[in-house]
C-alpha positions as CSV (number, residue, x, y, z in Angstrom):
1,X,-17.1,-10.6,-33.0
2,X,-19.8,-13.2,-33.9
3,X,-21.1,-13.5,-37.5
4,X,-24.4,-11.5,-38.1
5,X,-27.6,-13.2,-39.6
6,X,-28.6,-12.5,-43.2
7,X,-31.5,-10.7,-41.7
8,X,-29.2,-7.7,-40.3
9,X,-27.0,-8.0,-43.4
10,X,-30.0,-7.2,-45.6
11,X,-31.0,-4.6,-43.7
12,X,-34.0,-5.6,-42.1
13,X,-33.6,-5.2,-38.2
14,X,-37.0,-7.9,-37.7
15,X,-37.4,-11.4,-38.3
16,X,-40.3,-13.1,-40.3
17,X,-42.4,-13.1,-37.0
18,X,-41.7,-8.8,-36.8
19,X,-40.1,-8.9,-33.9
20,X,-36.7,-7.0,-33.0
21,X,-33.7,-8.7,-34.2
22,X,-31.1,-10.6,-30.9
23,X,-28.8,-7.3,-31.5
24,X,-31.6,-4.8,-31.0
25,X,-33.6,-6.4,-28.4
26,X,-32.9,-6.7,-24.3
27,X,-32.2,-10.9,-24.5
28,X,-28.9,-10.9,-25.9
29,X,-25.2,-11.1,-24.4
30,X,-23.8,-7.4,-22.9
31,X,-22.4,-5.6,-25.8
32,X,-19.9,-2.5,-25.3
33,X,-17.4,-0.2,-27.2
34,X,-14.5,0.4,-25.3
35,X,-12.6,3.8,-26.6
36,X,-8.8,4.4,-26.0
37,X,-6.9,7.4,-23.6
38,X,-7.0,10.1,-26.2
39,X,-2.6,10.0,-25.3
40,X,-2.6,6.6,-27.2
41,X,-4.0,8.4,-30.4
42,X,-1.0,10.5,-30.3
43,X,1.3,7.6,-30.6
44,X,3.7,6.3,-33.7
45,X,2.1,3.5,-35.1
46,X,4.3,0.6,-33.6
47,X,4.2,2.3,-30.5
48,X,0.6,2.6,-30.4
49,X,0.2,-0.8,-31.1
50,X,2.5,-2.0,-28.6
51,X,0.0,0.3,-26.0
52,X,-3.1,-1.1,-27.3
53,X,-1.5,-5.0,-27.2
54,X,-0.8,-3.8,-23.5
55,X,-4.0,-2.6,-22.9
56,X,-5.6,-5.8,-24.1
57,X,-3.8,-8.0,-21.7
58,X,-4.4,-5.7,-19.0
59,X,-8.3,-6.0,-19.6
60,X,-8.4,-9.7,-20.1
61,X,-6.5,-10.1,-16.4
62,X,-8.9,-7.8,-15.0
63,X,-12.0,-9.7,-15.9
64,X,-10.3,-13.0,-15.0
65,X,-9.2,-11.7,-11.8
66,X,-12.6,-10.5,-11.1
67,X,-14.3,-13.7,-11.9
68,X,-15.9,-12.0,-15.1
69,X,-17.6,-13.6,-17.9
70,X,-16.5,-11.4,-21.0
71,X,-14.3,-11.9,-24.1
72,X,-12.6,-9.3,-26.0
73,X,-11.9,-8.1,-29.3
74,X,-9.0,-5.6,-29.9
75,X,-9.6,-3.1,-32.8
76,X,-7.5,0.0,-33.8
77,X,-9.6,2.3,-32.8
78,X,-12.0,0.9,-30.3
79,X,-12.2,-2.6,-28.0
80,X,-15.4,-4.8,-28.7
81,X,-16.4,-6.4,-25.4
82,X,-19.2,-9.2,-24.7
83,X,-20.4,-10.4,-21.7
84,X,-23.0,-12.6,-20.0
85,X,-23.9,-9.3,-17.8
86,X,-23.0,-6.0,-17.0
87,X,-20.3,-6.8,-14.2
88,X,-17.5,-6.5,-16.7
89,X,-17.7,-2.8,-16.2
90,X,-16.4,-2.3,-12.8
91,X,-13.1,-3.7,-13.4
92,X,-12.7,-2.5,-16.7
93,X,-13.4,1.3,-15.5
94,X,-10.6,0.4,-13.0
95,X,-8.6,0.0,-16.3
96,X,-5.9,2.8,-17.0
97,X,-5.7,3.5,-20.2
98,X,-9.5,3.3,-20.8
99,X,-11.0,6.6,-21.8
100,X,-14.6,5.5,-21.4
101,X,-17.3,3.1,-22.1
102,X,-20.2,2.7,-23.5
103,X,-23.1,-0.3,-23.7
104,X,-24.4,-0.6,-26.9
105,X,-28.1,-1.1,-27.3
106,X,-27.8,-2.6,-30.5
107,X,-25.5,-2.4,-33.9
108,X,-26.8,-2.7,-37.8
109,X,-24.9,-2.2,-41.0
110,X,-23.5,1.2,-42.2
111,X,-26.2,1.9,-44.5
112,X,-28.5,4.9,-43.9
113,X,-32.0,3.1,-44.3
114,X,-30.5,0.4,-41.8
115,X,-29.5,2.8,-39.5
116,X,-32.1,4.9,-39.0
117,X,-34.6,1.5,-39.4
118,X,-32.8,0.3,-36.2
119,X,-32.6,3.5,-34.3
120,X,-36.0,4.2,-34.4
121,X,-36.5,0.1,-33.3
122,X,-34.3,1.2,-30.6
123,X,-35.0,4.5,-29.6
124,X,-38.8,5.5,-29.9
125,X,-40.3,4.2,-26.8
126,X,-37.3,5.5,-24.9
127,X,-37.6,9.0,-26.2
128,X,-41.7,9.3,-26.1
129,X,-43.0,12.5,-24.4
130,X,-39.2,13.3,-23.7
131,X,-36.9,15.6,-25.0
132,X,-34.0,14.4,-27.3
133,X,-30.9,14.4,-29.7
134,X,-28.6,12.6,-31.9
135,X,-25.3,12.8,-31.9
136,X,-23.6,11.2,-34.2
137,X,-19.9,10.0,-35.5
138,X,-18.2,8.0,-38.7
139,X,-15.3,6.7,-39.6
140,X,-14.3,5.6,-42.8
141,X,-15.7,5.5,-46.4
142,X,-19.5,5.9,-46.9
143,X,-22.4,7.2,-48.8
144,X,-24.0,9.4,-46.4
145,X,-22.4,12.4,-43.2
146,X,-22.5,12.0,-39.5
147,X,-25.3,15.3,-40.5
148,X,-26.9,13.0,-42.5
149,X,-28.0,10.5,-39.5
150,X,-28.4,13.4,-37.3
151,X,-31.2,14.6,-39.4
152,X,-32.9,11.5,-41.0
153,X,-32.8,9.5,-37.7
154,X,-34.0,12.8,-35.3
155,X,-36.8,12.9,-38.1
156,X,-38.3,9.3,-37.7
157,X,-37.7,9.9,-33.8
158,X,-39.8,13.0,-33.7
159,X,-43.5,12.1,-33.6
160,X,-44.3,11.8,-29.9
161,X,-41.5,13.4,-28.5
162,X,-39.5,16.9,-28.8
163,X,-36.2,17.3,-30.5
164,X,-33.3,19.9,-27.6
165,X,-30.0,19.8,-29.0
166,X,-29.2,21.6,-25.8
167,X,-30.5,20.0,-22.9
168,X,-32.0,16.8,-23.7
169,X,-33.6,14.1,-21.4
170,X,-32.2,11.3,-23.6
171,X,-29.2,11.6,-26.3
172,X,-28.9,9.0,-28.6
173,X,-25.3,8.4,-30.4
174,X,-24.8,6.6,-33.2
175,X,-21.3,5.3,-34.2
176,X,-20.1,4.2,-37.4
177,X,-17.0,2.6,-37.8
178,X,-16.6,1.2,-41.7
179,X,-19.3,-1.1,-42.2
180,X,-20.7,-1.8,-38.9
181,X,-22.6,1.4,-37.0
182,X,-23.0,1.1,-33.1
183,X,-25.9,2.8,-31.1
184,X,-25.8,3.7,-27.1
185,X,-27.5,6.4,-24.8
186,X,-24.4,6.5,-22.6
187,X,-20.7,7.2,-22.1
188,X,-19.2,6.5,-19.0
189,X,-15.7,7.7,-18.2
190,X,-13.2,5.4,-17.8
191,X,-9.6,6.6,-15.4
192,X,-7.8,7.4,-18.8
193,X,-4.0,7.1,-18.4
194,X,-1.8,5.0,-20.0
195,X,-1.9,1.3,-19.7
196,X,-0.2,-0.1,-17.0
197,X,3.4,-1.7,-17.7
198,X,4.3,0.4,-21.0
199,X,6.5,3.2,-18.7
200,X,8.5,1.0,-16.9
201,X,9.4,0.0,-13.6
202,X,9.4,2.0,-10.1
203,X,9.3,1.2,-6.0
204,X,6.9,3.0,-4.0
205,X,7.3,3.8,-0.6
206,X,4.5,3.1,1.0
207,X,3.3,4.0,4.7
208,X,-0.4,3.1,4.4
209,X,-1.4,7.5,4.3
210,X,-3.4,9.3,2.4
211,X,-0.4,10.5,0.4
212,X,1.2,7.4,-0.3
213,X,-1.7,5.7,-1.6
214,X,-2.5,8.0,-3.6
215,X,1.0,8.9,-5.0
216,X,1.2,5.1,-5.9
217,X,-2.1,5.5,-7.6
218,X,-1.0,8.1,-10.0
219,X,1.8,6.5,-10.8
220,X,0.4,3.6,-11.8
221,X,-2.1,6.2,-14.1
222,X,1.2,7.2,-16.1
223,X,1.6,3.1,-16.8
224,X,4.5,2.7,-14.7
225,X,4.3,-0.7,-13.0
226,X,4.8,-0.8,-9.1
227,X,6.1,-3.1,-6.6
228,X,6.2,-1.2,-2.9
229,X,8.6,-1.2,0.2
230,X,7.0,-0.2,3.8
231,X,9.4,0.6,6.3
232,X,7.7,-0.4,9.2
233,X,8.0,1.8,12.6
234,X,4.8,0.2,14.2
235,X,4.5,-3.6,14.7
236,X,2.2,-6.0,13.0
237,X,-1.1,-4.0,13.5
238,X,1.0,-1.1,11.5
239,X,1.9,-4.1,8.8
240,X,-1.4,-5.5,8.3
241,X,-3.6,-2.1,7.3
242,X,-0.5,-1.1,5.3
243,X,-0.9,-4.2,3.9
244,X,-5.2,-3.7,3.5
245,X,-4.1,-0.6,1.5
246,X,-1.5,-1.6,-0.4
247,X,-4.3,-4.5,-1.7
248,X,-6.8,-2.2,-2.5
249,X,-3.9,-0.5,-5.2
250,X,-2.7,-4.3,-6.0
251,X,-6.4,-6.0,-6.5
252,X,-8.6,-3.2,-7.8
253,X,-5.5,-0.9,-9.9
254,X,-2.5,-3.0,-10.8
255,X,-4.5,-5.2,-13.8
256,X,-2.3,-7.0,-15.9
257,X,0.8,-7.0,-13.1
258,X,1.8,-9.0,-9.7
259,X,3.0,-6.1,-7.5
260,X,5.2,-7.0,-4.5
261,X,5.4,-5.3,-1.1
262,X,8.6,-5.7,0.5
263,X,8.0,-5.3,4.4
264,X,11.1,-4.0,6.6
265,X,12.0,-3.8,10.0
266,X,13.1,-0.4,10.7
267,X,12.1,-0.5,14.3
268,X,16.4,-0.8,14.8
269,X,17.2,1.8,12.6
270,X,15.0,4.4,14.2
271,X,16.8,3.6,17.5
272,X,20.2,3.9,16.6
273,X,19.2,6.9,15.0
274,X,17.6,8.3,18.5
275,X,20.7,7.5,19.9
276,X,23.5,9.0,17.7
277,X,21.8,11.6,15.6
278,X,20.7,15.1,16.9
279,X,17.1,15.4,17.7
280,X,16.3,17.9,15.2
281,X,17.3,15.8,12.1
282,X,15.5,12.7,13.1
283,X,12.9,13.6,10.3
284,X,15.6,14.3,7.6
285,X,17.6,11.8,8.7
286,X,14.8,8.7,8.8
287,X,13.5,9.9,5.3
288,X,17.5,9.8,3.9
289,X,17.3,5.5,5.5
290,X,13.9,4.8,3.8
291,X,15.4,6.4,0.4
292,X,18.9,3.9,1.0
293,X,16.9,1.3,1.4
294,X,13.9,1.8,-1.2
295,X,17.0,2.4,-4.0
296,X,18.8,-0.6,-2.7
297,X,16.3,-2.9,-2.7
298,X,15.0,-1.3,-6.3
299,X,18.3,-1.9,-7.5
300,X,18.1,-5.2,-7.0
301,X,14.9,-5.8,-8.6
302,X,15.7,-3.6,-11.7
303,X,13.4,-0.5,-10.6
304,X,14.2,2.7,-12.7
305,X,12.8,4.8,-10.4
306,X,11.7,5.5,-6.2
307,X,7.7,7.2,-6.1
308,X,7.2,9.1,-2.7
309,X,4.3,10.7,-1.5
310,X,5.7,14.2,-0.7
311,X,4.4,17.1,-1.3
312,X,6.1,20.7,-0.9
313,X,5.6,21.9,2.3
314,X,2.8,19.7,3.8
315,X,5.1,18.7,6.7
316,X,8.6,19.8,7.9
317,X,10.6,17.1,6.7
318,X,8.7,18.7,3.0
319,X,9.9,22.0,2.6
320,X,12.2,22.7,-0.6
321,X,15.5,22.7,1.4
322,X,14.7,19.1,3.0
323,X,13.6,17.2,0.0
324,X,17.0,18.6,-1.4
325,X,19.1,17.7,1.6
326,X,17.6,14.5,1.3
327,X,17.3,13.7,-2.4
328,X,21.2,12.2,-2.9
329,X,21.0,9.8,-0.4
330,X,18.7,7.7,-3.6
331,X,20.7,6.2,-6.2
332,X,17.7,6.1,-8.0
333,X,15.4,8.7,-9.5
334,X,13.1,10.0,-7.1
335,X,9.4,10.9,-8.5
336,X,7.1,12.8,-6.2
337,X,3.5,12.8,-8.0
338,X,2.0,15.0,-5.2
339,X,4.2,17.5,-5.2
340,X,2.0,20.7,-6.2
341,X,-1.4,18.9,-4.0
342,X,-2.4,20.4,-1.2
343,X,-4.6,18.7,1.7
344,X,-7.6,18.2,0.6
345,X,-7.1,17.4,-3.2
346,X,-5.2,14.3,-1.7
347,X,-8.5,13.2,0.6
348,X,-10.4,13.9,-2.9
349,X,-8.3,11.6,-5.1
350,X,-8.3,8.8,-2.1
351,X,-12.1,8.8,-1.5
352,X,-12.1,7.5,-5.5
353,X,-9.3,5.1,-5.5
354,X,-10.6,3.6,-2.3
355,X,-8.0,3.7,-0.3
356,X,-9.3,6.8,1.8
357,X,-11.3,4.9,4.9
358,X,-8.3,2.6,5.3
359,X,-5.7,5.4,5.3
360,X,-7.6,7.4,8.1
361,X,-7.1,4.9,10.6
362,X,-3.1,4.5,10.3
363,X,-1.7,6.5,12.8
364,X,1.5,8.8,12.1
365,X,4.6,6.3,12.9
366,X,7.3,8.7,11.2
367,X,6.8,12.0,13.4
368,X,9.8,11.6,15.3
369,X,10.4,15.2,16.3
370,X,7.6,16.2,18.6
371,X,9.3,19.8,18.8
372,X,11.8,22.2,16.6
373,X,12.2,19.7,13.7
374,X,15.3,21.1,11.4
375,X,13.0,22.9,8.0
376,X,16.1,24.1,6.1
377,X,18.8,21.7,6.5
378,X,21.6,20.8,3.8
379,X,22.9,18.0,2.1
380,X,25.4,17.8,3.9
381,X,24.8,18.1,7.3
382,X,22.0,16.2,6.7
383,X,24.7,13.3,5.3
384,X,26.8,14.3,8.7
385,X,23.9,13.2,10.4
386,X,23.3,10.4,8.5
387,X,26.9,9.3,8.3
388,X,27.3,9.5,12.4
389,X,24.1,7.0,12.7
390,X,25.7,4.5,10.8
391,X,24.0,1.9,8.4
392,X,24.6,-1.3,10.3
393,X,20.8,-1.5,11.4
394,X,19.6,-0.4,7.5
395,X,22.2,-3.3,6.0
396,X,20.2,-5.5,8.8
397,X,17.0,-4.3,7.8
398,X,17.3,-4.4,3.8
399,X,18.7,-8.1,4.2
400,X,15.6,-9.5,6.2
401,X,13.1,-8.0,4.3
402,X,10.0,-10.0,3.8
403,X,8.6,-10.0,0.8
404,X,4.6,-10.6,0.1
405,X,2.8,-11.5,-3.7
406,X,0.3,-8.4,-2.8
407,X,-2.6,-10.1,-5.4
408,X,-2.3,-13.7,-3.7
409,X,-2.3,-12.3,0.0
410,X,-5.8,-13.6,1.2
411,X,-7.6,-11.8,4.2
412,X,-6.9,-14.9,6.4
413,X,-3.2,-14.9,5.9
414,X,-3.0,-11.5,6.6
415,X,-4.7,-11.9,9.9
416,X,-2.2,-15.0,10.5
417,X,-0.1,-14.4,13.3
418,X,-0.5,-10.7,13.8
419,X,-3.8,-11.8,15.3
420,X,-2.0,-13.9,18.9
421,X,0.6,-13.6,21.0
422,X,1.7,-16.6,22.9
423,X,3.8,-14.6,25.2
424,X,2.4,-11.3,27.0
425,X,4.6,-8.0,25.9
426,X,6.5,-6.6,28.3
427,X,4.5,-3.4,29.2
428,X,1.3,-4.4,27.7
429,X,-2.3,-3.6,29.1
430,X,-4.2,-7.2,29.9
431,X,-8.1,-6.9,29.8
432,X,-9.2,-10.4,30.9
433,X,-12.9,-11.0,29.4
434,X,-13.8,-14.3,31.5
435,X,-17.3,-14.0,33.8
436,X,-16.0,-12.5,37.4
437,X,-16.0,-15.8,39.1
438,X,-13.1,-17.1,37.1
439,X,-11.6,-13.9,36.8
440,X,-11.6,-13.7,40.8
441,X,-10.4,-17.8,41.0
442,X,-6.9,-16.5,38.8
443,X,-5.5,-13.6,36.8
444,X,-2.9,-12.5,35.3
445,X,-1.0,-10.2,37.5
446,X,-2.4,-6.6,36.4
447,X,-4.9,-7.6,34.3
448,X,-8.3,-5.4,34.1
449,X,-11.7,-7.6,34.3
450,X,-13.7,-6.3,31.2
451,X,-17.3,-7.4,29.6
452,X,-16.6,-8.3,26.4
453,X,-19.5,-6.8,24.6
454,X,-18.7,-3.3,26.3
455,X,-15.0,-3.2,25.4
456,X,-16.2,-3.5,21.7
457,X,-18.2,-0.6,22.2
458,X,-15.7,1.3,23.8
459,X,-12.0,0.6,23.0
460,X,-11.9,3.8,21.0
461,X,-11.8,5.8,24.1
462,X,-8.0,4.1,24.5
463,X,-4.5,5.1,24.3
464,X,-3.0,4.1,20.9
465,X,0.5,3.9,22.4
466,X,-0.3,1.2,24.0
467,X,-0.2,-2.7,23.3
468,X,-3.3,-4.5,24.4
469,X,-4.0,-8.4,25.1
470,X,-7.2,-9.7,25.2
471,X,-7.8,-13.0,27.4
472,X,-10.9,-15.3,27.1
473,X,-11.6,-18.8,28.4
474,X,-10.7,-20.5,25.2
475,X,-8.6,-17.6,23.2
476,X,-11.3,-17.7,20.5
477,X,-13.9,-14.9,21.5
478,X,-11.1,-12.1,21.6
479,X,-10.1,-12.9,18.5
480,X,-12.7,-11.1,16.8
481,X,-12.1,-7.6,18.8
482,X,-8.8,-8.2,18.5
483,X,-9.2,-7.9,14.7
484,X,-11.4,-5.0,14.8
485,X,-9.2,-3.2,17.2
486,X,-6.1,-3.6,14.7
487,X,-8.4,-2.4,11.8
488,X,-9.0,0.9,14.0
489,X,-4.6,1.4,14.1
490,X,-4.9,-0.5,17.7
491,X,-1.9,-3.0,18.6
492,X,-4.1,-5.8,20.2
493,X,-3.6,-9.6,20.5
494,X,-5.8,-12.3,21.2
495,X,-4.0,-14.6,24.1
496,X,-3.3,-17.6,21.6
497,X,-5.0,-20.5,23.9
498,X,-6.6,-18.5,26.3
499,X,-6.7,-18.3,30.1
500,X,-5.8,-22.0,30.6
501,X,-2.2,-21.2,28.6
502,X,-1.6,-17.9,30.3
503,X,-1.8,-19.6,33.8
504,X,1.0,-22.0,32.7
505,X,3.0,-18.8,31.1
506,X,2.7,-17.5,34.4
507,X,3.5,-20.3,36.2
508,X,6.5,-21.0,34.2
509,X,7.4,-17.7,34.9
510,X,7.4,-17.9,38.2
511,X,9.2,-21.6,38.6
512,X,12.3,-19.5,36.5
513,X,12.3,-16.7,38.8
């Protein structure tokens, strides 16, 4: 904290020109008190310690990740932060383990006189022909009671305005802690929690949902640090906003850690399961492969745990007898966060970690079972099942994993090659964008003519089963739409080169044939 002026010291909250002191006026550096989860209170000592030192380092990665100006002070019972302005806030409220906040509009020394001196420095033009209280707090050794401040400061506050201790326009709080005392007018709530990192380590699946996301998100809240596996059933579109939401838990939640999403091709294992499992366990059977793969993989970077985003009953592959038939196929712990939600607390809790808007637009990859899904299966004929797919395609699957640093993934690397195709998927819809003239001269075999402009307008109208290539003279223009039409859950490419490369794939093709 920075040394205080003999002026403060002696009381006297002016200097010899009577103005307001640097700590009681507007022009000086952002001051705040941060205050602890009340669960850290709770604590041994040496534990508590060890939570705070945690907390700490957490904070000072947030505001360096965030580009902040701000420099902190750990205490035992609060956090002193300064800043150049007020952006510090957002990323420490983003903070678990932070109960709340609040910006100080000045500090003085613990002496009454001082104190209610300052207040009223403070306070009176804010409180004029409003209504008001004082509230007030102390902690440690001192001459005077938190009642004491209550009424001698509410006193020298009164003229001009109206004491409610019920209902008041403005509340004052005064905070002292030993010999300094700390006034504010606010106390904004922080996510409380436990700092991130003290509880461990875990893998989260993650399928870019509501409930995933959100899972994750409390998780993290209990302080256990995350790295995530997506088993993906939906091709790069499905990667890349599983990737968007997994960054909004990495950049804006995970302070103080460098989560890790490890990406897997499951697209195999979902067919040889078509092929050699019974229809009806296709649900059971997929969420068994994801919990083999999640442990194995966790295993191998020392997880202690698997979080999943079930919750009883939500789908069929949820009821109590499935999550037990498919609970042993984990060597690891299995912790399910959402398991008592319903619905709409899930929406709730993603609309405030952020992830909501992002969720909505991933489509449901791992309905598999369009009709009479098995609701009460066993262990073990959900292991039968299991056993007569095999695990050739998982072993394949776990082994080339790809593995991203979530907090160093930049938007343009996660557009990267998602973004073109320099070879047109068998099956896929063309829609060539060129003026008619040139469309008319050559295209590709199929391919729709389509205004650019128009198809921005109204690609929502299409099928999202299908894959879509956009064509343009130079293989620039589509690359936009393309982008926006992935961000909507759409698989569609922009024709790496353009029409001038497509007529030489198509040529090619033909010379082979």
């Amino acid at each position: 904290m920075r040394a205080h002026d003999e002026s403060r010291a002696s009381g006297d909250p002016t200097d010899d020109a009577g103005a307001v002191d640097p700590d009681v006026r507007g022009d000086r550096p952002v001051r705040a008190l941060v205050r602890f989860s009340g669960e850290l209170s709770t604590k041994a000592r040496r534990t508590r310690s060890r939570f705070q030192n945690r907390l700490a380092r957490n904070l000072r990665d947030a505001f360096e990740a965030e580009g902040v100006d701000a420099s902190l002070e750990p205490g035992w019972s609060r956090f002193h932060i300064e800043a150049s302005d007020p952006a510090f806030l957002e990323p420490l409220l983003r903070t678990f383990g932070v109960s709340s906040c609040s910006v100080l509009a000045g500090e003085c020394e613990a002496d009454l006189d001082t104190i209610v001196t300052t207040g009223t420095a403070l306070f009176a033009e804010s409180v004029r022909g409003r209504s008001y209280a004082v509230r007030a707090r102390r902690s440690g050794s001192h001459g005077f009671s938190s009642s004491d401040i209550q009424q001698r400061l509410g006193a020298a506050l009164n003229p001009g305005a109206t004491v409610d201790l019920g209902n008041p326009d403005v509340t004052v709080f005064v905070e002292v802690r030993d010999e300094r005392a700390f006034f504010h007018e606010d106390r904004i709530r922080g996510p409380s929690g436990l700092p991130l990192g003290v509880q461990g380590h875990a893998l989260a699946l993650i399928s870019g949902g509501f409930d995933s996301a959100v899972s994750a998100w409390m998780a993290l809240r209990r302080g256990v640090r995350l790295d995530y596996v997506f088993c993906n059933l939906g091709g790069s579109a499905y990667e890349r906003m599983v990737v968007e939401v997994t960054k909004v838990l990495a950049d804006r939640w995970s302070y103080g850690t460098r989560p890790r999403l490890h990406v897997l091709e499951f697209g195999p294992v979902v067919e040889a399961m078509r092929a050699r499992a019974k229809p009806a366990y296709l649900q059971v059977v997929l969420k068994r492969m994801m919990y083999r793969a999640a442990a194995e993989i966790g295993e191998r970077i020392g997880a202690e745990a698997i979080v999943t985003g079930e919750s009883v009953g939500q789908v069929s592959s949820q009821t109590l007898s499935n999550l037990r038939a498919i609970e042993n196929a984990s060597s690891l712990p299995v912790l399910r966060p959402l398991l008592g939600f319903h619905k709409e607390e899930i929406l709730d809790r993603a609309r405030e970690i952020g992830t909501h808007d992002l969720s909505a637009r991933v489509r449901e990859y791992c309905d598999l079972v369009p009709q009479r899904p098995v609701t009460a299966s066993s262990p073990a004929a959900a292991e039968a099942q299991e056993s007569a797919v095999g695990f050739d395609e998982l072993g394949e699957a776990v082994a080339g994993a790809n593995v991203h640093n979530v907090r160093a993934l930049r938007p343009e690397s996660m557009v990267g090659a998602s973004l073109y195709v320099a070879e047109v998927p068998d099956g896929a819809v063309i829609f060539d964008t060129r003026p008619r003239a040139a469309f008319e001269t050559w295209h590709w075999p199929g391919a729709t003519l389509s205004d650019l402009p128009q198809l921005e307008r109204d690609f929502g109208g299409l099928e999202r089963d299908a894959t879509y290539v956009l064509c343009c003279t130079e293989g620039v223009r589509t690359a936009y739409l393309a982008e926006i039409m992935q961000r909507a859950g759409y698989e569609a490419y922009s024709f790496l080169g353009g029409a001038p490369r497509m007529r030489r794939l198509a040529r090619g093709r033909t010379e082979i044939a």
